[in-house]
N, C-alpha and C positions, 0 to 999 in steps of 0.2 A: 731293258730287254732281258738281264737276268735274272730282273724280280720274275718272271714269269715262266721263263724256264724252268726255273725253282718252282715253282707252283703248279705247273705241267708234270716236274718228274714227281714230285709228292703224290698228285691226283690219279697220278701213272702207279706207284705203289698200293694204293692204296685200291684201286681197281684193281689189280692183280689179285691183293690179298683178299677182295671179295667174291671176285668169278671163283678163286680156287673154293672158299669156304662154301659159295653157291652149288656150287658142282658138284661137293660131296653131302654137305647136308642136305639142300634143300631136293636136288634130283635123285639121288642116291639113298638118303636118310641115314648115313652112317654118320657118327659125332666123331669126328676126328679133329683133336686140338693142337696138331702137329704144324697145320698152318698157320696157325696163333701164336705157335710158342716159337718159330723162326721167326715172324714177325719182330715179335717181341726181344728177341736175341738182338736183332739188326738194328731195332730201335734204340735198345740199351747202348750197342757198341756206339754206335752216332750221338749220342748223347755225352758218352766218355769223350770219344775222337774230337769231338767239338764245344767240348769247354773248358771253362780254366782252370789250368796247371796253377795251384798255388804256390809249390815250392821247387817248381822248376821241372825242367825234364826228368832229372834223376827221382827227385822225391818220387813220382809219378810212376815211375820204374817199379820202385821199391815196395810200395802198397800191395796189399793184398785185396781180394777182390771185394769181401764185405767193407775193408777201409773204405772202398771204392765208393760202393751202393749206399755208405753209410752219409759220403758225401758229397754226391748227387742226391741225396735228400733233402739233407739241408740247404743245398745252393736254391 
C-alpha cells in the first residue's frame, strides 16, 4: 500500500508541474522557466535528503554545496 502512495504523490507532482508549465506556455505562450527551476530545486533537495551520509551526520553538515553536487554525481 505504500508502494503506491509513493507512486500517486510522485504522479501528483508531476502533474502539478505540467498544468502549471501548460497554463503558461501552452495557453498563454509566455516561456517562463521559473516552474522548472523549483522543480528542480525540490528535486535536488530530495535527492540530498534521501541519500547517503558517508561520513556521518556532521561530515554532511560541513560540506559545502558544490562538495555536495560533486557527490551526487558520482553516487
Amino acid at each position: 500500500m505504500a508502494y503506491i502512495i509513493s507512486i500517486i504523490c510522485i504522479g501528483t507532482s508531476y502533474a502539478i508541474a505540467t498544468l502549471g508549465l501548460n497554463l503558461q506556455w501552452g495557453y498563454t505562450g509566455l516561456f517562463n522557466i521559473g516552474v522548472a527551476g523549483f522543480f528542480a530545486v525540490g528535486a535536488y533537495t530530495s535527492a540530498i535528503l534521501t541519500g547517503p551520509v558517508w561520513g556521518g551526520t556532521q561530515h554532511f553538515l560541513n560540506t559545502t554545496p558544490w562538495e555536495i553536487f560533486i557527490l551526487r554525481v558520482l553516487d
